[in-house]
One Martini backbone bead per residue (centre of mass of N, CA, C, O) as a GRO file, in nm:
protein
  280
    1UNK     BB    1   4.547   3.561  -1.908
    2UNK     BB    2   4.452   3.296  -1.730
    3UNK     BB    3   4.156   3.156  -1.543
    4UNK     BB    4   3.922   2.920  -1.642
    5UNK     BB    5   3.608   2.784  -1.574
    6UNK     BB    6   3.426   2.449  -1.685
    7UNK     BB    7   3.267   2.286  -1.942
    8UNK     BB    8   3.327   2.012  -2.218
    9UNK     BB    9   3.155   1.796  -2.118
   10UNK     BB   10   2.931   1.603  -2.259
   11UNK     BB   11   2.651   1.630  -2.405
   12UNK     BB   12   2.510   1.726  -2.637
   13UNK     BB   13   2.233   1.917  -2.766
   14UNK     BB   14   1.924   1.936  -2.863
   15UNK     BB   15   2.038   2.090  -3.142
   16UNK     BB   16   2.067   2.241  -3.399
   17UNK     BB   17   2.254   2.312  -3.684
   18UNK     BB   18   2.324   2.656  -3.611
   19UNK     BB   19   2.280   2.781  -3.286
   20UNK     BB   20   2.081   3.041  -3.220
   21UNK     BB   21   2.173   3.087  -2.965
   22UNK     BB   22   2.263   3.249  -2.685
   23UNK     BB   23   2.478   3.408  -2.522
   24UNK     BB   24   2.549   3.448  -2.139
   25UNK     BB   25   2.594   3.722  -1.907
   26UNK     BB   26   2.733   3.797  -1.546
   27UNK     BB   27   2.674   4.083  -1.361
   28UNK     BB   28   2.707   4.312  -1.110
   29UNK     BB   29   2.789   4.499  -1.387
   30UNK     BB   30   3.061   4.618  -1.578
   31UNK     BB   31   3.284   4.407  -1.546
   32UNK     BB   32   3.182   4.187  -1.768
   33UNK     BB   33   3.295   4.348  -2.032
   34UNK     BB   34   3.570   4.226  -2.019
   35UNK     BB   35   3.423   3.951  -2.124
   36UNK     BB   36   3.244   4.025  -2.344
   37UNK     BB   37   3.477   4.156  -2.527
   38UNK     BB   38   3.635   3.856  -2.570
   39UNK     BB   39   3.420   3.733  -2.705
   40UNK     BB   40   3.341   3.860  -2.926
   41UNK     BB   41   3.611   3.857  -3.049
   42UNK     BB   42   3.620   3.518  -3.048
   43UNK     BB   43   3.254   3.527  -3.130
   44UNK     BB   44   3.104   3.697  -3.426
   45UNK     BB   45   2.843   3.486  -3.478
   46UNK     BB   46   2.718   3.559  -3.143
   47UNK     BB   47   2.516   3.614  -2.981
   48UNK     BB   48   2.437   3.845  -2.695
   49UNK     BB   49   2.390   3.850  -2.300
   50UNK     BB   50   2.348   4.106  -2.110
   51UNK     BB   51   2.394   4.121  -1.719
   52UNK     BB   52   2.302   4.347  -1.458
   53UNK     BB   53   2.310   4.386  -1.138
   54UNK     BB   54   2.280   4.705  -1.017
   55UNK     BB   55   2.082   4.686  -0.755
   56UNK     BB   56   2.349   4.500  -0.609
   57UNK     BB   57   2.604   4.659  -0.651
   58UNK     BB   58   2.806   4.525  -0.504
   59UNK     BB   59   2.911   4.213  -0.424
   60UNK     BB   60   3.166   4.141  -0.252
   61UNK     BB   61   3.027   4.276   0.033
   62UNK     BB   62   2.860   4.010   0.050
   63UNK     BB   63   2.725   3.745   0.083
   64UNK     BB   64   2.740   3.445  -0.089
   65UNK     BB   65   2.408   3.396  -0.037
   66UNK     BB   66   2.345   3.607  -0.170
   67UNK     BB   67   2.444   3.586  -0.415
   68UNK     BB   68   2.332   3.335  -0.508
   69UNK     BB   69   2.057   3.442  -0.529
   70UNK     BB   70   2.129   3.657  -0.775
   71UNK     BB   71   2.255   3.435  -0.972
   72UNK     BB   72   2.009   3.239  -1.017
   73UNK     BB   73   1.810   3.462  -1.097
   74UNK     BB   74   2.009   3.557  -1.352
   75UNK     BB   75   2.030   3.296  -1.512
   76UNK     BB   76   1.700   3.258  -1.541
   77UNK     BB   77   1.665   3.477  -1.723
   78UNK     BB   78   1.881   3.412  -1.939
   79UNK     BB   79   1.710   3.109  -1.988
   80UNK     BB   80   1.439   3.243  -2.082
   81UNK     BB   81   1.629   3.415  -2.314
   82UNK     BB   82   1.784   3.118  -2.457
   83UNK     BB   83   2.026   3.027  -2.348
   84UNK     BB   84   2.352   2.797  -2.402
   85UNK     BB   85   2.519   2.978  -2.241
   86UNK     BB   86   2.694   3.088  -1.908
   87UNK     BB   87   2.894   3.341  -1.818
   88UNK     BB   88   3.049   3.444  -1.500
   89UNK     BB   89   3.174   3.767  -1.515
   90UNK     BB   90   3.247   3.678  -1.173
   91UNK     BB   91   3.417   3.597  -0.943
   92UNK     BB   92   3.193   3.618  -0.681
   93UNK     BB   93   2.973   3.466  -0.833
   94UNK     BB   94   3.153   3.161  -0.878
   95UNK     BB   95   3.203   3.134  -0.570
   96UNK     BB   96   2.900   3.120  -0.475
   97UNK     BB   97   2.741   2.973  -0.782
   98UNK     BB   98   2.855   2.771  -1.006
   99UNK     BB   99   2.784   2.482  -0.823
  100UNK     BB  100   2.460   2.547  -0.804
  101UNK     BB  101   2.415   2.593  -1.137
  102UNK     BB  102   2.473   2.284  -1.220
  103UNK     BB  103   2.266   2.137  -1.075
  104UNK     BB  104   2.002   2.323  -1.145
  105UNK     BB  105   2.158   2.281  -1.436
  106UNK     BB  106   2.300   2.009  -1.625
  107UNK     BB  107   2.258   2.077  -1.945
  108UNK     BB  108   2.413   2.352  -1.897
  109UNK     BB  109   2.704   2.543  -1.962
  110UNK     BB  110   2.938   2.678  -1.740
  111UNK     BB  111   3.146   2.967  -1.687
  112UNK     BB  112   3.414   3.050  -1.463
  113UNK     BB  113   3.591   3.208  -1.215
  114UNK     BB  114   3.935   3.276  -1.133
  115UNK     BB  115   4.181   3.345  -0.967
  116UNK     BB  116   4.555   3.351  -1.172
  117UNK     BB  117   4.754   3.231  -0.989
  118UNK     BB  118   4.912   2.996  -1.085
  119UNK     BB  119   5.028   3.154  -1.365
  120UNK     BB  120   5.168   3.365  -1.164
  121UNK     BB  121   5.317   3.174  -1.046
  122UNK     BB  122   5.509   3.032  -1.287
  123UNK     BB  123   5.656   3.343  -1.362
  124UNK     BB  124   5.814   3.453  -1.089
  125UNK     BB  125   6.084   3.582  -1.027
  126UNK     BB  126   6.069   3.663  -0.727
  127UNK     BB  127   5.856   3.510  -0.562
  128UNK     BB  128   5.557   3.716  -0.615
  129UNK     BB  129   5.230   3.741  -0.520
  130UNK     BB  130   4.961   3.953  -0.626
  131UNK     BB  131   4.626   4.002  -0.497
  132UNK     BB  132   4.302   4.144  -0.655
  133UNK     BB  133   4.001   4.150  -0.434
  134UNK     BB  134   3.748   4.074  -0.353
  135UNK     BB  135   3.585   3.947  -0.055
  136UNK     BB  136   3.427   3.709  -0.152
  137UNK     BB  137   3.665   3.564  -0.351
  138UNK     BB  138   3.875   3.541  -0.067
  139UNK     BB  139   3.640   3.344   0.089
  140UNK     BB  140   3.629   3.169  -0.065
  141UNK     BB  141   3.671   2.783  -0.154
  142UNK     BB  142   3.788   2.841  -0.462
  143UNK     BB  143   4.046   2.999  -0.368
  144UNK     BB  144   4.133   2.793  -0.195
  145UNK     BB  145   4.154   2.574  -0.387
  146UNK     BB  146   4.393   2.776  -0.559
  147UNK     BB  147   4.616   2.818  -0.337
  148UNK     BB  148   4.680   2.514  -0.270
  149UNK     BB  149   4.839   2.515  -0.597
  150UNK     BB  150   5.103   2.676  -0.489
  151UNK     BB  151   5.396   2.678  -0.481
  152UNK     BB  152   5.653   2.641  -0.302
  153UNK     BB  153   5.803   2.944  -0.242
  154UNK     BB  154   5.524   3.142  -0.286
  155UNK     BB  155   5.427   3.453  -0.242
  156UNK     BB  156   5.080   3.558  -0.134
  157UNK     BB  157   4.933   3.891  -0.205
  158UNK     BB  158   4.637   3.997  -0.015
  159UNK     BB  159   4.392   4.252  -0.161
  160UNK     BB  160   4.097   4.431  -0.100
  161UNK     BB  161   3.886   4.666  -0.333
  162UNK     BB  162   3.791   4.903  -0.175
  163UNK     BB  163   3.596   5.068  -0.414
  164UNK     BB  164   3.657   5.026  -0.673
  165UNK     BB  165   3.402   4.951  -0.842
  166UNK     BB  166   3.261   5.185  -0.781
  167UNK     BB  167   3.445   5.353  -0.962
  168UNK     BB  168   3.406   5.205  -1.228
  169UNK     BB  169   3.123   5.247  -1.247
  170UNK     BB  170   3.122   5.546  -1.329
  171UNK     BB  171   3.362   5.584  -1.554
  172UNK     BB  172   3.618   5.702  -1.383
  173UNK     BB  173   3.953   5.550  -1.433
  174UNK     BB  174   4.157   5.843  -1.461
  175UNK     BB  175   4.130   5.999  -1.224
  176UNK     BB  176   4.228   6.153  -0.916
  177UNK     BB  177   4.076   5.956  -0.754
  178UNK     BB  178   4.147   5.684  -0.879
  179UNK     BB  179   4.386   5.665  -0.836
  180UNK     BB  180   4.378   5.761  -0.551
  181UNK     BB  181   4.285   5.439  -0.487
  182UNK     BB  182   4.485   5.229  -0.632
  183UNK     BB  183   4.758   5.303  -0.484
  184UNK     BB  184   4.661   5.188  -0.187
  185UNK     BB  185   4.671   4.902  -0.347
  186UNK     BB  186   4.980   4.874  -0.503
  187UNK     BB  187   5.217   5.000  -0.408
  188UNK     BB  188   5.237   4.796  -0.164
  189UNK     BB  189   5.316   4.551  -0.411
  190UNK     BB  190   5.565   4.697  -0.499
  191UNK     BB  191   5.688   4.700  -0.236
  192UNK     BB  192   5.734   4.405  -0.191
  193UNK     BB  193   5.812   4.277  -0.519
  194UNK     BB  194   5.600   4.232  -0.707
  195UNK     BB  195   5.586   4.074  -1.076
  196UNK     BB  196   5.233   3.962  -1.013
  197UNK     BB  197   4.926   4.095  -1.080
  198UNK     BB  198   4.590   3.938  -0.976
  199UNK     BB  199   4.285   4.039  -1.145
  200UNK     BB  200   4.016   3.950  -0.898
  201UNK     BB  201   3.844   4.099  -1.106
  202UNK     BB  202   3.624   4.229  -1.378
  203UNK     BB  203   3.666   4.547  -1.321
  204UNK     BB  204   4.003   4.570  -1.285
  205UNK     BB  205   4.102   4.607  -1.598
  206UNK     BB  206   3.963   4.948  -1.661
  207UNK     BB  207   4.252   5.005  -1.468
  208UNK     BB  208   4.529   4.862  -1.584
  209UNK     BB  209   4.675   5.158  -1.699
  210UNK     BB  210   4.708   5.232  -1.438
  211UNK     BB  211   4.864   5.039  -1.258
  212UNK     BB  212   5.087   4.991  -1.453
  213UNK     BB  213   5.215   5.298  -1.407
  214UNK     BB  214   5.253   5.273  -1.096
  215UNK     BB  215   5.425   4.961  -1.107
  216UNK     BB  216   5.520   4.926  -1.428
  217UNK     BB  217   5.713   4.713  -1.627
  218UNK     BB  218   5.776   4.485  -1.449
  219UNK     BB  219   5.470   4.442  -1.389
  220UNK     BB  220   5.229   4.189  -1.435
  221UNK     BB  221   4.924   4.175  -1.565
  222UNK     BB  222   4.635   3.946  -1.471
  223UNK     BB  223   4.394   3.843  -1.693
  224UNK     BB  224   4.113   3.626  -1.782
  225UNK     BB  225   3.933   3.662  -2.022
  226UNK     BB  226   4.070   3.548  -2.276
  227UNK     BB  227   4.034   3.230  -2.091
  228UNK     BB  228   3.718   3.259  -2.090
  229UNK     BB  229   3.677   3.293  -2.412
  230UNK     BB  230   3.831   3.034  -2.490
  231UNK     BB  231   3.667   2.877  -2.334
  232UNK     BB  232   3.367   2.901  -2.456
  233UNK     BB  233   3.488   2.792  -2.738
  234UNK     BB  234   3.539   2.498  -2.627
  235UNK     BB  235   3.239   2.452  -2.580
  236UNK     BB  236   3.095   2.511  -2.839
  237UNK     BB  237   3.241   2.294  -3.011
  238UNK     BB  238   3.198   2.026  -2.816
  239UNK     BB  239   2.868   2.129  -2.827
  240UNK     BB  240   2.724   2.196  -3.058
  241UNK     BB  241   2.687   2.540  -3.055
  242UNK     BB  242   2.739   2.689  -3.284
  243UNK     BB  243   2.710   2.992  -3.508
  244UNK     BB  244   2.721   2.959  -3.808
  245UNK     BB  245   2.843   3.115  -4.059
  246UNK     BB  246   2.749   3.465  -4.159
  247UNK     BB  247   2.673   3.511  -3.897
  248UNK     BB  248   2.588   3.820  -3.690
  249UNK     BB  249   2.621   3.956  -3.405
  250UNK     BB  250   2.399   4.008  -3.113
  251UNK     BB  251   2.335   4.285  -2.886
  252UNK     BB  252   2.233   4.254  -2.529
  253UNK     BB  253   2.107   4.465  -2.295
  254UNK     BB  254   2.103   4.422  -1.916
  255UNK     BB  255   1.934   4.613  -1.574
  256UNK     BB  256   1.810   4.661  -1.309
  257UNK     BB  257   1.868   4.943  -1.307
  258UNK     BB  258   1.996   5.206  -1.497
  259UNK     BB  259   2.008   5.234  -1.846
  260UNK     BB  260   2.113   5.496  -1.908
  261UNK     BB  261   2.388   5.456  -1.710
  262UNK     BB  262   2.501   5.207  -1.846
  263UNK     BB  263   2.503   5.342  -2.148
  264UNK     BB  264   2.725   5.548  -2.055
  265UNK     BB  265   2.951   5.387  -1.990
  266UNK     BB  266   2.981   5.182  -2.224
  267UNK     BB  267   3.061   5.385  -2.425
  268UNK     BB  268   3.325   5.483  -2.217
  269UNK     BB  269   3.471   5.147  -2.198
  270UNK     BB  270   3.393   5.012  -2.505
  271UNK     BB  271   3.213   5.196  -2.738
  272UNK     BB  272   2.938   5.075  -2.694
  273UNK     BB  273   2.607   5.160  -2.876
  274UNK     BB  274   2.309   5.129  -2.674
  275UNK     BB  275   2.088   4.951  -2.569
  276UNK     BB  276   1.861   4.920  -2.263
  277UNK     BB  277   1.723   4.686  -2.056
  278UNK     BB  278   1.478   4.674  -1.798
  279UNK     BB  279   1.502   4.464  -1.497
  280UNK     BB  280   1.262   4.392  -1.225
   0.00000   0.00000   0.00000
């Protein structure tokens, strides 16, 4: 469930078939691993480029112009080594650069994301969509003109997730530090009504067992990774892009931060013992 933004249209790429270059990930931290892993298992032929800017992180509570100058860093990193195509994992990434990163590269094609409003308006039962989401991209003018395409008659309860982000770095997400921060921000949300509550941050899905338990499964929660994996997969397709044959995806993992406590994370986040590269 959700909605990815994409580019699927426009002419293929001088590159042959099949195209041995990698797609690339871009987050400001671990949220990103939830679309990481949802290309992986959708795309299993294709190598893969993991950058975290934990340098940087969280992006949420930053200027978007700010946020616009890190993400266009880290796209320039990932095309430096061979990206052939680059996903946004990262709202507030999406928001504040998605469209200027398509200016500056018009050749590549970029994939994005947005809070996955209007799939959560069409579901409702309450008529009653809650939004949790950093600060940066529910400030930006992509959520703007998402929220402009809610039918009238359903009402969108949006909360910022302050502190989430920084509980999912530490791999922390059962805890119950976790919990009570959580609960601060759901609970308002259950007890308003809301029967779709929508996470509009990439790293608020390794949190999802959690909030479900606290919500109730009357509450759907709606995850955009899947609609982002399926929106590249369509990208890769109709751009000749694909690697195919027998080829096994190879993934590499790269972080401005510290690379040892990253890869304790992505271990306990979702299982992949890997090496990290520094990047200066």
């Amino acid at each position: 469930m959700g909605r990815a933004i994409g580019t699927a249209k426009g002419p293929a790429l001088p590159f042959p078939s099949p195209d041995t270059r990698p797609i690339g990930l871009l987050d400001s931290g671990v949220g990103g691993l939830t679309v990481w892993r949802e290309v992986a298992h959708a795309l299993p032929n294709e190598d893969l480029l993991y950058f975290a800017d934990q340098a940087h992180c969280p992006y949420g509570a930053r200027p978007l112009r700010e946020v616009r100058e890190f993400t266009h860093r880290a796209a320039a990193f990932l095309l430096d080594r061979g990206a052939k195509l680059i996903v946004l994992a990262c709202n507030t990434a999406s928001a504040a650069a998605l469209d200027s990163l398509r200016t500056a590269w018009p050749q590549t094609p970029f994939v994005g994301m947005e809070p996955a409003i209007k799939p959560a308006a069409a579901k409702t039962r309450t008529h009653k969509v809650g939004i949790l989401a950093t600060r940066g991209t529910l400030e930006g003018d992509l959520f703007a003109r998402t929220r402009e395409r809610v039918p009238n008659g359903v009402s969108v309860i949006q909360l910022t997730g302050d502190g989430l982000v920084e509980q999912v770095e530490t791999g922390e997400i059962d805890s119950p530090a976790a919990e009570a921060l959580v609960r601060r921000y759901v609970e308002p949300l259950r007890d308003a009504g809301v029967d779709e509550i929508v996470l509009g941050c990439t790293h608020y899905p390794f949190l999802a067992p959690l909030i479900q338990r606290i919500v109730g499964p009357s509450v759907a929660l709606v995850d955009a990774g899947p609609a982002v994996a399926r929106q590249v997969e369509r990208v890769i397709i109709q751009r000749s892009l694909s690697n195919e044959g027998s080829h096994r995806g190879e993934y590499h993992f790269f972080t401005s931060g510290e690379p040892e406590a990253l890869a304790r994370v992505m271990d306990r986040l979702i299982g992949v013992k890997a090496s990290v590269e520094p990047v200066g």
